[in-house]
C-alpha positions as CSV (number, residue, x, y, z in Angstrom):
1,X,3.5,17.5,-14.8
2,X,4.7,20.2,-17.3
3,X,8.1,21.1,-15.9
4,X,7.9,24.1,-18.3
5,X,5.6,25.5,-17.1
6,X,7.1,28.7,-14.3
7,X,5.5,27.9,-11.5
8,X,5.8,25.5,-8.9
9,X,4.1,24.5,-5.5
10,X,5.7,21.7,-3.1
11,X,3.5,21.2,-0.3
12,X,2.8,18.4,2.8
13,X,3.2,17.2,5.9
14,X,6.7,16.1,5.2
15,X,7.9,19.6,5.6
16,X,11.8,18.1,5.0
17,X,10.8,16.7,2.2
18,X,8.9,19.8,0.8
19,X,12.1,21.9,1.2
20,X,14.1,19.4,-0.3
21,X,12.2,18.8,-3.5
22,X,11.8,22.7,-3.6
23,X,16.0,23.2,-3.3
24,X,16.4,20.4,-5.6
25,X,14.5,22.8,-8.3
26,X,15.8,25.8,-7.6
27,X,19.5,24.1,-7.8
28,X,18.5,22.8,-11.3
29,X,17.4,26.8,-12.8
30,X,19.6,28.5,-10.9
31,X,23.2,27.4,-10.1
32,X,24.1,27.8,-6.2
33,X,27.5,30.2,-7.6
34,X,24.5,32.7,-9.2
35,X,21.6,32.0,-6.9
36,X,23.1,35.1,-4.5
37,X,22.1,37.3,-7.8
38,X,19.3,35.7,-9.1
39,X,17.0,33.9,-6.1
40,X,15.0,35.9,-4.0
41,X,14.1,34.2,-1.0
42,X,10.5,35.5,0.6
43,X,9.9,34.5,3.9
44,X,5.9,33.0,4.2
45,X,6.1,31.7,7.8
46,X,3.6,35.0,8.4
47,X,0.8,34.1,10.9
48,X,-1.2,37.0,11.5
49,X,-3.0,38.8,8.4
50,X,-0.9,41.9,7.9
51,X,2.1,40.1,7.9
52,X,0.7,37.7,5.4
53,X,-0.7,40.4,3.4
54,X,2.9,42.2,3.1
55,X,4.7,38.9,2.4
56,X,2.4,38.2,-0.8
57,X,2.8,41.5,-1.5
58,X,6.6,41.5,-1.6
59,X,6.2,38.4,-3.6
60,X,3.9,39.7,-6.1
61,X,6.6,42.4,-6.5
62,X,9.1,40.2,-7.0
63,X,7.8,38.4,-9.8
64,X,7.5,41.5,-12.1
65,X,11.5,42.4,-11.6
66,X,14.4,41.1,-13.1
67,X,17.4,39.8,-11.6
68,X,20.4,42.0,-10.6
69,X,21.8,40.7,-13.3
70,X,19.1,41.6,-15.6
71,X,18.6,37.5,-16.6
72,X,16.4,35.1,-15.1
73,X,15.3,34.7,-11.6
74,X,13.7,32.4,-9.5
75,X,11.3,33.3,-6.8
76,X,10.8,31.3,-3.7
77,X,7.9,31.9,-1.4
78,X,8.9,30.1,1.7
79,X,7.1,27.8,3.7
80,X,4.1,29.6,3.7
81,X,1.5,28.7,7.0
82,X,-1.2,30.6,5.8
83,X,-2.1,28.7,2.3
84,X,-4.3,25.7,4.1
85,X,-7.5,26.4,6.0
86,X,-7.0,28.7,8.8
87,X,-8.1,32.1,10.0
88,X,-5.3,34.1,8.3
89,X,-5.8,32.4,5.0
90,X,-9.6,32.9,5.1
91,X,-9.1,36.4,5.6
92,X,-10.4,38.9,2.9
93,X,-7.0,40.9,2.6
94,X,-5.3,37.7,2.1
95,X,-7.4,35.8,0.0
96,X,-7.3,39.3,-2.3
97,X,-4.0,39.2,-2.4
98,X,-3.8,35.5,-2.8
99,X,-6.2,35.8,-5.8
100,X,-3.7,38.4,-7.7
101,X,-0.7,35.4,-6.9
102,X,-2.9,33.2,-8.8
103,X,-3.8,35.4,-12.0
104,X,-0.5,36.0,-12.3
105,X,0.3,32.2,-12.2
106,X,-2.4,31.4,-15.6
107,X,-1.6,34.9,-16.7
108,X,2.1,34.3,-16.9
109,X,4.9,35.7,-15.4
110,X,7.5,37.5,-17.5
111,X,10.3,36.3,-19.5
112,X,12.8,34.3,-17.3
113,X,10.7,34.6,-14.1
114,X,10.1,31.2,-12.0
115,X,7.9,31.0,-8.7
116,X,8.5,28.2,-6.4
117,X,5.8,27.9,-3.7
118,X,6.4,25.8,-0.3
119,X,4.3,24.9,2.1
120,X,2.8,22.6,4.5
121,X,-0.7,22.5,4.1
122,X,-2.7,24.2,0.7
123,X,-6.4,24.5,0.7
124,X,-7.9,23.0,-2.7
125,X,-10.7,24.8,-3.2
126,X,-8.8,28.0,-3.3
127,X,-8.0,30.4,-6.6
128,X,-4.5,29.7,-6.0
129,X,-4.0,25.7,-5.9
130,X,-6.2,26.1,-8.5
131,X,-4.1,28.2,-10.9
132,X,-0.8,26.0,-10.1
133,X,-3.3,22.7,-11.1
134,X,-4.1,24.8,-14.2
135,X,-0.8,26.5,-15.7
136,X,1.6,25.4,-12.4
137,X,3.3,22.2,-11.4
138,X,2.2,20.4,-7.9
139,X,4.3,17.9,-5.6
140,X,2.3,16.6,-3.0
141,X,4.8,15.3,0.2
142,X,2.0,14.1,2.6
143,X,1.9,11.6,5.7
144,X,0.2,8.2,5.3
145,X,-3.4,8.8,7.1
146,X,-3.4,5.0,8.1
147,X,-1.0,3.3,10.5
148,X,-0.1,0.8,7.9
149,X,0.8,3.9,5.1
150,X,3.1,5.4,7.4
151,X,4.6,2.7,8.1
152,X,5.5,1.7,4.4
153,X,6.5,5.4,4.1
154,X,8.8,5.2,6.5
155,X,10.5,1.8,5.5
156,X,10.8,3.4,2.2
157,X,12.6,6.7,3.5
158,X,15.0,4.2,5.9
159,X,16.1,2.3,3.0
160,X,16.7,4.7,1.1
161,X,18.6,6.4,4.0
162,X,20.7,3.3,4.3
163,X,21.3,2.8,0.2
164,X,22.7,6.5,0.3
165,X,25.4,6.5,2.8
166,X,26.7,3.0,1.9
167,X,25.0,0.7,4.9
168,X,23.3,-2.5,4.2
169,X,19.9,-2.6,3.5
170,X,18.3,-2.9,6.5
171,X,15.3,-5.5,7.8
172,X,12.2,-5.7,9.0
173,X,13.3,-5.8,12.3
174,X,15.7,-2.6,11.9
175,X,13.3,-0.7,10.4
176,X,10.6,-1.3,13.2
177,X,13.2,-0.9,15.8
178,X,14.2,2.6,14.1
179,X,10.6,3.6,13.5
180,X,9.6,3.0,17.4
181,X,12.5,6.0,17.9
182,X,12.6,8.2,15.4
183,X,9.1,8.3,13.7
184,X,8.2,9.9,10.3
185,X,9.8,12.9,10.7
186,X,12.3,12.7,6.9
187,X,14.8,15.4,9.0
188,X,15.3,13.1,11.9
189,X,16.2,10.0,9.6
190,X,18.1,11.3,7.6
191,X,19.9,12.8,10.9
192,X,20.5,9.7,12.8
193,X,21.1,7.3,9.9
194,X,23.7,9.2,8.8
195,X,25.2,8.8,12.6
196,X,24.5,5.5,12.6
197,X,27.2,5.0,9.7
198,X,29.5,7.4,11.2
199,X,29.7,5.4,14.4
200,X,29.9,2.3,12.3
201,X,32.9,3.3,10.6
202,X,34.1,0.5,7.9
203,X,31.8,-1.8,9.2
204,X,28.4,-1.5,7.1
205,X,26.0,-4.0,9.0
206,X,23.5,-2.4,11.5
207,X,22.3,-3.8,14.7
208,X,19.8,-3.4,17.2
209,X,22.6,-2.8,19.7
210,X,24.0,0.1,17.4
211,X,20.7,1.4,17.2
212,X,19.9,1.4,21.1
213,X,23.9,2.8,21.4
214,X,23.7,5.4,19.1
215,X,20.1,6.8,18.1
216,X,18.9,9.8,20.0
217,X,16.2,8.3,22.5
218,X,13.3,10.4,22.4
219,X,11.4,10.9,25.5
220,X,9.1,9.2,23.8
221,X,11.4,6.5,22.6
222,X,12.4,5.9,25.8
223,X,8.5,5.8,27.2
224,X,8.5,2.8,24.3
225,X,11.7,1.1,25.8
226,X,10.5,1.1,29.3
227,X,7.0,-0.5,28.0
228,X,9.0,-3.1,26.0
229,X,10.8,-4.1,28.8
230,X,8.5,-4.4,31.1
231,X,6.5,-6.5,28.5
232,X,9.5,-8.9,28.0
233,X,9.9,-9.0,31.7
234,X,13.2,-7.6,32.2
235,X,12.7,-5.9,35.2
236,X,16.6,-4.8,35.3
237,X,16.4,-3.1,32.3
238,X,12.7,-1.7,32.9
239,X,13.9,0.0,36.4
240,X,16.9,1.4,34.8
241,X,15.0,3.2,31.6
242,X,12.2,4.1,34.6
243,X,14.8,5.7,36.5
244,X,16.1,7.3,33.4
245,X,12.9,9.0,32.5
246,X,12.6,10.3,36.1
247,X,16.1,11.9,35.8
248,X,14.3,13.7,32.9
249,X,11.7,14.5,34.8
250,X,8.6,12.3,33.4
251,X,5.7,12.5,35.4
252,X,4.7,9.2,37.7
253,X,0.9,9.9,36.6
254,X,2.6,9.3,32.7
255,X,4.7,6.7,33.8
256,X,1.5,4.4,35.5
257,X,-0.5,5.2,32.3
258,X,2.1,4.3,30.3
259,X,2.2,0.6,32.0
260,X,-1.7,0.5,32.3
261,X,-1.6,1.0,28.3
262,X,0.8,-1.9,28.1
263,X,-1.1,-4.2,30.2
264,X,-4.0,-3.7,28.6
265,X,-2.4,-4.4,25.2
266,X,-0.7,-7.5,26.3
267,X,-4.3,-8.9,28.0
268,X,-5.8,-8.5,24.6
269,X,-3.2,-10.1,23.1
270,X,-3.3,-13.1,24.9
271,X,-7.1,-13.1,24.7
272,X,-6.3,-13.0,20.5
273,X,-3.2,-15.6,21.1
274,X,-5.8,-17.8,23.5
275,X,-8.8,-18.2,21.1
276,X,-6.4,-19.0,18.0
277,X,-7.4,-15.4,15.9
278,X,-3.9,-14.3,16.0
279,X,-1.3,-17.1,15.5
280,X,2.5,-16.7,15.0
281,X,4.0,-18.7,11.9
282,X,7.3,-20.4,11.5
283,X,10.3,-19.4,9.5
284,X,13.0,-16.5,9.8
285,X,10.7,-12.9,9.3
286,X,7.0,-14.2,8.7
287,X,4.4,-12.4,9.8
288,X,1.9,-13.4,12.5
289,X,-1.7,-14.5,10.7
290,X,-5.1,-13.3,11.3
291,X,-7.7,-15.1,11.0
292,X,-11.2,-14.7,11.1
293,X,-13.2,-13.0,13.7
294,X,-16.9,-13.2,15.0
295,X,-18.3,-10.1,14.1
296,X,-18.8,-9.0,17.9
297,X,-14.9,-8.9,18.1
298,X,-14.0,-7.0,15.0
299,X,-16.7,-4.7,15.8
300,X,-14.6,-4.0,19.8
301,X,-11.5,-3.8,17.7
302,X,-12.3,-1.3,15.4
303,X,-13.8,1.1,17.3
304,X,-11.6,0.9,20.4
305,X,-10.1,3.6,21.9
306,X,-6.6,2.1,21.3
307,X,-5.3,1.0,17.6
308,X,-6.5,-2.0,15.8
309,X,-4.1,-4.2,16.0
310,X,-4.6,-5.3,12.8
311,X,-3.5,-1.8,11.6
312,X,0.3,-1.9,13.5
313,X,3.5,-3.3,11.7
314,X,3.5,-7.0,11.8
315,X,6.8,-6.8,13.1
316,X,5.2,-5.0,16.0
317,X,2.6,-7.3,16.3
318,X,5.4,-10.2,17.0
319,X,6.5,-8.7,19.4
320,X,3.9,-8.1,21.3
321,X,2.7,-11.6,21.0
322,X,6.1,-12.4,22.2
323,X,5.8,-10.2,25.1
324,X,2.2,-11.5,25.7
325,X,3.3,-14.8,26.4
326,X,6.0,-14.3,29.0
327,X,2.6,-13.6,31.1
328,X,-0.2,-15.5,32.1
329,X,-3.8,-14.3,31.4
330,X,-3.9,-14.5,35.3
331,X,-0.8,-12.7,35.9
332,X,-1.8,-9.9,33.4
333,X,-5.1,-9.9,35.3
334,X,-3.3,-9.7,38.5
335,X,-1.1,-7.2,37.2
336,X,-3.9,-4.8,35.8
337,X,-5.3,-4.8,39.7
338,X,-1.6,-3.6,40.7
339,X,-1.5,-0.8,38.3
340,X,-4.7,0.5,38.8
341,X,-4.2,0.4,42.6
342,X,-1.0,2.2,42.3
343,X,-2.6,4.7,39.7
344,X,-5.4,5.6,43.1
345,X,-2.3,5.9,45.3
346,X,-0.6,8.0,43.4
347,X,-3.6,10.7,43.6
348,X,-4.3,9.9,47.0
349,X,-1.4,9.2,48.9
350,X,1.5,11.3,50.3
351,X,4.0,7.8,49.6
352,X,6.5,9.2,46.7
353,X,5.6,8.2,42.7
354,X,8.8,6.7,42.3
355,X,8.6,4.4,45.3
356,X,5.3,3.2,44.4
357,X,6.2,2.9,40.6
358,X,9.3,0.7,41.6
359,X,7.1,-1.5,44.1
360,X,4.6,-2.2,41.5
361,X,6.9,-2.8,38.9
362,X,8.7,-5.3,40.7
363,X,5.3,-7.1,41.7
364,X,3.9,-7.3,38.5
365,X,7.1,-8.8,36.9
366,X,8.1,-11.3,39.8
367,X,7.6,-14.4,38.2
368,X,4.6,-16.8,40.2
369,X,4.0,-20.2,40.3
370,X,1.5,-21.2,38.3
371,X,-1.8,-22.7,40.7
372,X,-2.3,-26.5,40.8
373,X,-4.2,-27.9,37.8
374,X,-4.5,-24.4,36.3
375,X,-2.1,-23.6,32.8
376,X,-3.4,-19.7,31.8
């Protein structure tokens, strides 16, 4: 990457990450005391194609003035939705007008003139990603496209969360834990981590309790601590998350799919734990091992409907193993007969959700005694 070269285009999913590395640049050409005189802001978030057309227009403008101060000036073209694939972007008018952006771009701009592109999604085979890979500089902020990408991506972003405002670095088990809540989103980690070390105050060590005290739970999040506990059995702590998602008005037809999911992830488990493919391993944070599977199973697992387990955080996985083996097979059997019962009530009966999502709840966690001469 040239960084002389005047042109610039941040782009990706990561759209906090896109803004940042596009402010970090500006900041470095154009001091924040002079950037009232001397950066002009365009705003790109134009959907529909006249808009668009005027934005690029007003941009194209902008690049053959000076500053008010007759010096340099940096042009910012501002999270632009139309560069990527998409019916305003494949329109003539803006494509035209696209394709002058980019021959001003290899034709060069003039003396003391930057542009700085942003945007979440740029379509390759156009004139204009084109010119920037030609006589431009390109930062690429994208998403992991496998679970197991993300995931690192994430850890990364944590730690380095945690490294800037002082906290410890934090484990695997503190970085699943967070991950579970908040996601990839850079904004939101950025967000809470820096609450987690305000509520910490001098103290520097984070916890799982500090995290379930003080990170924003999601309705999502909280859909994830409901299925945790109902998978470690805690059927005090299940019924109170449950009855905290109905105060926020979750949907009983979610709520039983939610628990069907989690059955039928803790039944394969077991199956996996049961015939000795997936096996836990001693000692303070190892991961659980895989081992071999017949062909027939690799073949269900890959091309299930759910994810491959193989593909989730091996943190994740131990704890689901964990939670598999508070059940039975028979019990999670038993259970899956509960749930979908309750699922046909729910869509057939006039009996409230809630009444029948508390009942079968507490029937599939009651602990049984196991039959005579039987150990599954």
């Amino acid at each position: 990457m040239n960084q002389e070269r005047p042109a610039w285009l941040f782009w990706g999913e990561d759209e906090y990450a896109v803004e940042q590395a596009a402010r970090e640049i500006i900041a470095r050409l154009v001091p924040v005391a002079e950037q009232v005189f001397r950066l002009e802001s365009i705003d790109a978030r134009q959907d529909n194609i006249g808009r668009a057309e005027a934005a690029i227009m007003q941009c194209l403008a902008a690049l053959q003035s000076s500053s008010l101060l007759g010096d340099s000036k940096v042009v910012w073209f501002r999270d632009a939705v139309f560069l990527g694939d998409t019916k305003t972007g494949g329109s003539e008018a803006v494509k035209k007008r696209l394709k002058n952006m980019a021959d001003m771009i290899t034709g060069g701009f003039p003396p003391g003139i930057t542009l700085v592109v942003s945007a979440g999604s740029v379509d390759r085979r156009t004139a204009l990603f084109k010119a920037f890979e030609q006589a431009g500089n390109i930062r690429e902020f994208s998403m992991g496209d496998k679970p197991w990408m993300a995931a690192q991506q994430v850890a990364e972003k944590l730690r380095a969360a945690f490294k800037s405002t002082g906290l410890d670095e934090p484990g695997e088990e503190i970085v699943a834990e967070l991950f579970d809540r908040i996601g990839a989103d850079s904004r939101r980690i950025i967000a809470e981590v820096e609450k987690l070390s305000l509520y910490l105050g001098r103290r520097r060590h984070v916890t799982i309790d500090d995290i379930r005290a003080i990170v924003t739970s999601t309705r999502n999040s909280l859909i994830w601590d409901f299925e945790d506990a109902l998978g470690k059995r805690e059927l005090a702590l299940c019924l109170k998350v449950f009855r905290q998602l109905l105060f926020q008005k979750e949907e009983p037809i979610r709520l039983v799919m939610s628990i069907e999911r989690r059955i039928r992830e803790l039944l394969l488990y077991r199956e996996l734990m049961d015939k000795r493919w997936l096996v836990p391993r001693s000692g303070y944070g190892s991961n659980p091992e895989w081992r071999e599977l017949p062909p027939e199973i690799d073949a269900i697992l890959k091309n299930s409907s759910d994810r491959d387990p193989r593909s989730i955080h091996p943190f994740r996985v131990g704890k689901l193993m964990e939670q598999a083996s508070t059940y039975s097979r028979r019990e999670l059997q038993a259970a899956q007969q509960i749930v979908l019962a309750t699922h046909e009530q729910l869509v057939s009966s006039s009996t409230p959700g809630p009444m029948l999502l508390e009942l079968a709840l507490m029937r599939i966690m009651r602990r049984r005694p196991a039959a005579p001469g039987r150990k599954d």
